[in-house]
N, C-alpha and C positions, 0 to 999 in steps of 0.2 A: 504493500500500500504506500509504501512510504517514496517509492518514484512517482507516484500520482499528487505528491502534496502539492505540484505549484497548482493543481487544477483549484486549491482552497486555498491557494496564499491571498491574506488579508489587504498587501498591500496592491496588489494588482486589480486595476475596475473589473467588476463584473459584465458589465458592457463590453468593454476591449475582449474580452475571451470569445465574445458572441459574434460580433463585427469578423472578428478576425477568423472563425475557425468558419463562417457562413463565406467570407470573401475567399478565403482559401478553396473552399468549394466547388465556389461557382468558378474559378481560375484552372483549376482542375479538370472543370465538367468541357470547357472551351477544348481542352487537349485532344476529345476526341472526334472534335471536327477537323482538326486539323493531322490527326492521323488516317483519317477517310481522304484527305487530299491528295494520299499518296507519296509512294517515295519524296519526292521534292520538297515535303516538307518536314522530314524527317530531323535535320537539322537544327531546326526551331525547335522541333516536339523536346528532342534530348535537352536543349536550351533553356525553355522553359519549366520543362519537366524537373532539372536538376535546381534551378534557381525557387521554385515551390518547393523540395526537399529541401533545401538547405532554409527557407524559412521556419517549415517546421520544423527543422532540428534548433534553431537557436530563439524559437517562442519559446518553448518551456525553461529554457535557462536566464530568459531577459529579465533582469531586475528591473525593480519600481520602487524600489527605499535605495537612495544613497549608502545606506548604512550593510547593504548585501554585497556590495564590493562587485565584481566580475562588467563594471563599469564602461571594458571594451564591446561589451555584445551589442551595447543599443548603437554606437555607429557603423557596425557592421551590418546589425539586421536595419538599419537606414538604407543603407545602399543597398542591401537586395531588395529592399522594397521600392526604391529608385528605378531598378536593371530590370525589375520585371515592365517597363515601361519599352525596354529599351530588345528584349529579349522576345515579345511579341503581343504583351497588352495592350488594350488602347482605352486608356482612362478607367478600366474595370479597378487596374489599381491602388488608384489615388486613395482609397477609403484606408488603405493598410501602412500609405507613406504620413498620412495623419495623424494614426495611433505610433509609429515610428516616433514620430518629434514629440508626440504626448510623452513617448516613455523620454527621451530627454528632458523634457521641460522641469521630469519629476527629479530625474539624476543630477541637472546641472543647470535648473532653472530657467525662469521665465524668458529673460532675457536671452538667453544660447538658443531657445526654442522657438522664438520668435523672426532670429537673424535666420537659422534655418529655413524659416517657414516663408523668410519673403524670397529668399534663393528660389528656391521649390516654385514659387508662386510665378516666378520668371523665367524660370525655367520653361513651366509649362505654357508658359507665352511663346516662346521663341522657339519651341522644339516640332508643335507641327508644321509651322512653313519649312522646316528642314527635311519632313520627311512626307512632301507633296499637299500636305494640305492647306487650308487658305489661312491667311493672317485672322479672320475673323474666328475662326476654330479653335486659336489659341487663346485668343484674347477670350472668348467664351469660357477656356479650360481655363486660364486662369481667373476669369473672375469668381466660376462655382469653387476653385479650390481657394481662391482666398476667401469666401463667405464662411464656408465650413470651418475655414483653419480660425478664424475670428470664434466660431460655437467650441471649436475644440478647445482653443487654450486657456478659452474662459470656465470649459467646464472643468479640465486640469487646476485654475487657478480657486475655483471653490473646495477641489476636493485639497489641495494644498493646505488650504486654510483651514478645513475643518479638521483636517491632519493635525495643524498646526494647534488649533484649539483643544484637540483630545488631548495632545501630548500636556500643553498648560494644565488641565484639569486635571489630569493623572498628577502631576506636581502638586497639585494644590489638593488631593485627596491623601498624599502621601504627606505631605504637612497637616492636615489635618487629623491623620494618624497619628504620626509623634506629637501633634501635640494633646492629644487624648490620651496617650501612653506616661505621658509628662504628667497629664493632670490626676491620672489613676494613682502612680508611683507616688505621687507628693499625696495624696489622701491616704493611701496606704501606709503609709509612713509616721504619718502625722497618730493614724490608729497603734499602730506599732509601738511607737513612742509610747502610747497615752499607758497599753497594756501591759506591756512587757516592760519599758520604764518604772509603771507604777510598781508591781512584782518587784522589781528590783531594790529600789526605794524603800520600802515596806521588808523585807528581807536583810536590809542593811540596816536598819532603826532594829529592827530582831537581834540581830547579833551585836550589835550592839549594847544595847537591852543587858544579851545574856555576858557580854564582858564583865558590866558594872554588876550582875548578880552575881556573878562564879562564887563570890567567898561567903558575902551576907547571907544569901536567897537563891542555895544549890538547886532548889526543885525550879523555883522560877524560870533561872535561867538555863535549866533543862526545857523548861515547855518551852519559853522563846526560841531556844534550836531546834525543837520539833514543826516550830509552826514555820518558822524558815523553811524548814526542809519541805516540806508540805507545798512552801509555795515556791520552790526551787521547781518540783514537779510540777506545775501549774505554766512558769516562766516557761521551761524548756516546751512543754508543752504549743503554749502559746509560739514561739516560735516556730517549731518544726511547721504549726500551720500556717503561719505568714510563708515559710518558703514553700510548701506548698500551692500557695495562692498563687506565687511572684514567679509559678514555672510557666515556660513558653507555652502557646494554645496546642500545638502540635505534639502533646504528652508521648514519647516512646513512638515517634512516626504517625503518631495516629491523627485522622481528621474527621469533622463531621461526628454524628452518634457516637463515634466512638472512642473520639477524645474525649467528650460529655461524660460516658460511662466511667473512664476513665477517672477521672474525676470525682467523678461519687465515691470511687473504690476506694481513694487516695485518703478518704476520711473516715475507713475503716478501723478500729482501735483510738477511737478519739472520745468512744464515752457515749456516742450515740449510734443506733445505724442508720443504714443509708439504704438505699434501693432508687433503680432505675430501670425506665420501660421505654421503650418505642411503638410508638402506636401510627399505622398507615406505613404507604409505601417510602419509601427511607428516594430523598431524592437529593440530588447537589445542593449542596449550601455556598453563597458567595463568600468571598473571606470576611468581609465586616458580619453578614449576617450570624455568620461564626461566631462569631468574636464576640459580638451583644450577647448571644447566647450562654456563651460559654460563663460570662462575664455575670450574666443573671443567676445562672445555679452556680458557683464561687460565690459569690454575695448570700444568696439565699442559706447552703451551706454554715458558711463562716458566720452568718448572723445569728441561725439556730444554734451553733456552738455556742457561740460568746452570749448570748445576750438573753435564748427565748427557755432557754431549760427544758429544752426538747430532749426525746430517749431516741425519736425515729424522725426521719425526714425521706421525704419520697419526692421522686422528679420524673414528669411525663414528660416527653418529645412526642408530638402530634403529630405527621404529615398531612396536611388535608389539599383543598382545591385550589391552588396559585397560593396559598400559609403554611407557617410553621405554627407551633406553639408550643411553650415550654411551661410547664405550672410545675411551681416548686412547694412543696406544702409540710409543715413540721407539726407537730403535737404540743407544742409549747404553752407557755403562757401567755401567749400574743402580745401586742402591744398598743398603748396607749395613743403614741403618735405611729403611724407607721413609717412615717416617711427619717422620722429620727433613727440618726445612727445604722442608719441601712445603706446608706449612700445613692439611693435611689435617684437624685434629683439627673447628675450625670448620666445614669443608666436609659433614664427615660428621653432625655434629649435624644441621646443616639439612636434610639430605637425610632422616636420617631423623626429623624435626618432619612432613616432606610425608609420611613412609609408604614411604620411601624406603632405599635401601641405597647405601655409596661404597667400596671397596676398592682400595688400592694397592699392587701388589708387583713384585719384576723377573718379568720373562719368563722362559720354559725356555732361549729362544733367543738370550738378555740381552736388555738393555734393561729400560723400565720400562714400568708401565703404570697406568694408572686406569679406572676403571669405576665408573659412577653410572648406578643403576635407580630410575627414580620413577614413580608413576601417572598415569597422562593423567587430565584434568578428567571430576569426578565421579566418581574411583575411587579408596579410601582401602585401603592393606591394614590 
């Protein structure tokens, strides 16, 4: 399959493929009136004939991004598209020396494609009185091929542009990633701080404690080293899940459901369980839609640990018709505000940046719960 892939290269028009393999055709189909001519024209036929192979051999190698290199083919396949003029066409192949300087315009811009194009244009002014025809035949041939060539460089010069504006927004997508990523790490951090600082704090005022007891108030400051210790396990605790949290989305290779699942596992031995299901047909996820997701059960997770005094938390993934849905639900003591200390507020922008929806609140039956609906790839509400 993979010698077939220029037939699906991105950068090449899908129009050029259609033009060009329909003109190719009918150039073809002319061969075999002129093999009905008889010997005497046998000369042309091979002429011709090899000048169409040799286009199609260097169509499928012709780049259309600068950035593919092999840069000599588009003035070569110019000039065969040139020679078949010259080899026994008459004007059938102007439509294929168009797409020729199109592919330049793309390689080497507007202006190379342009000085081409009025060559060409004078060309086919001056070349039928050379070979018996009237001065007015040329001038005809050139005025249809400079009309056309005017449709062409203009349509070359949009798709340029929108090239040009995809590439910008890709940038400005990729910025708006790190700086989501900036703004995740610095709340995460700041939680970190508040948990794992305090633990530490509180553990040091203990030992502390138990220094000033050791001789007056032996048992004292035996408890204050137990209760240290106690929160020693609590600290360490707390960390292992902050690095948890802080691992790439892509857990051990994995993408999609099954990074998700991954996920839940990872907070197996943490004092609660976990469970997770897939429900519907499991379909590609874009990478941001990934990402929200992943990002909604980590939250969901980490907040029933830390905050909701849950024993079990459970996470559906929904495939449905053009949605996802992710409902994260714990047994907990719910809460007050929901939206405190979950970090929801960033959650729910991003969700809906995608076209998306995120809501948080306790259960009828307590507990809490989250819910994130997004579009699966190619469907924007």
């Amino acid at each position: 399959m993979a010698r077939f892939d220029w037939l699906r290269d991105a950068d090449r028009p899908f129009l050029f493929n259609v033009v060009f393999w329909a003109m190719t055709a009918l150039l073809a189909a002319s061969l075999t009136q002129w093999v009905a001519a008889g010997p005497a024209a046998r000369p042309q036929v091979v002429l011709f004939g090899a000048n169409l192979v040799l286009l199609a051999v260097l169509w499928p190698v012709l780049p259309w991004n600068p950035a593919r290199g092999r840069h000599w083919v588009a003035p070569l396949f110019l000039a065969a598209t040139i020679m078949l003029g010259f080899t026994g066409s008459r004007q059938t192949h102007l439509p294929l020396i168009l797409i020729a300087v199109a592919d330049l315009a793309f390689l080497y811009g507007m202006r190379v494609a342009t000085a081409i194009l009025s060559g060409v244009v004078v060309l086919c002014a001056v070349t039928p009185p050379l070979v018996g025809d009237t001065i007015a035949d040329g001038l005809v041939q050139a005025a249809w091929m400079a009309a056309f060539s005017a449709f062409v460089l203009g349509m070359v010069a949009s798709i340029r542009e929108a090239r040009r504006r995809r590439e910008e927004a890709q940038g400005l997508l990729e910025r708006i990633r790190e700086l989501a990523v900036a703004e995740e790490r610095a709340r995460m951090a700041a939680e970190m701080h508040d948990s794992v600082g305090h633990h530490l704090t509180v553990i040091k005022m203990g030992l502390e404690n138990a220094e000033r007891f050791r001789e007056r108030r032996p048992e004292a400051a035996w408890a204050e080293v137990r209760q240290a210790k106690e929160l020693t396990v609590e600290a360490l605790a707390d960390a292992r899940r902050w690095v948890r949290a802080l691992r790439p989305l892509a857990l051990d290779g994995r993408v999609g459901s099954a990074a998700l699942e991954r996920l839940a596992a990872s907070f197996d031995g943490t004092g609660i369980s976990v469970s997770f299901e897939v429900r519907g047909e499991e379909r590609r996820l874009e990478a941001d839609t990934e990402l929200v997701l992943y990002r909604v059960l980590q939250e969901g997770l980490t907040n029933a640990l830390r905050h909701a005094k849950a024993e079990h938390v459970h996470g559906t993934l929904t495939f449905g018709d053009g949605r996802v849905a992710l409902v994260v639900s714990d047994d907990g003591t719910g809460r007050d505000d929901g939206s405190r200390g979950f970090g929801l507020a960033s959650l729910a922008d991003r969700a809906r940046a995608l076209g998306g929806t995120l809501a948080g609140g306790n259960r009828p039956g307590g507990g809490f719960e989250l819910r994130a609906e997004l579009p699966l790839a190619g469907v924007r509400a």
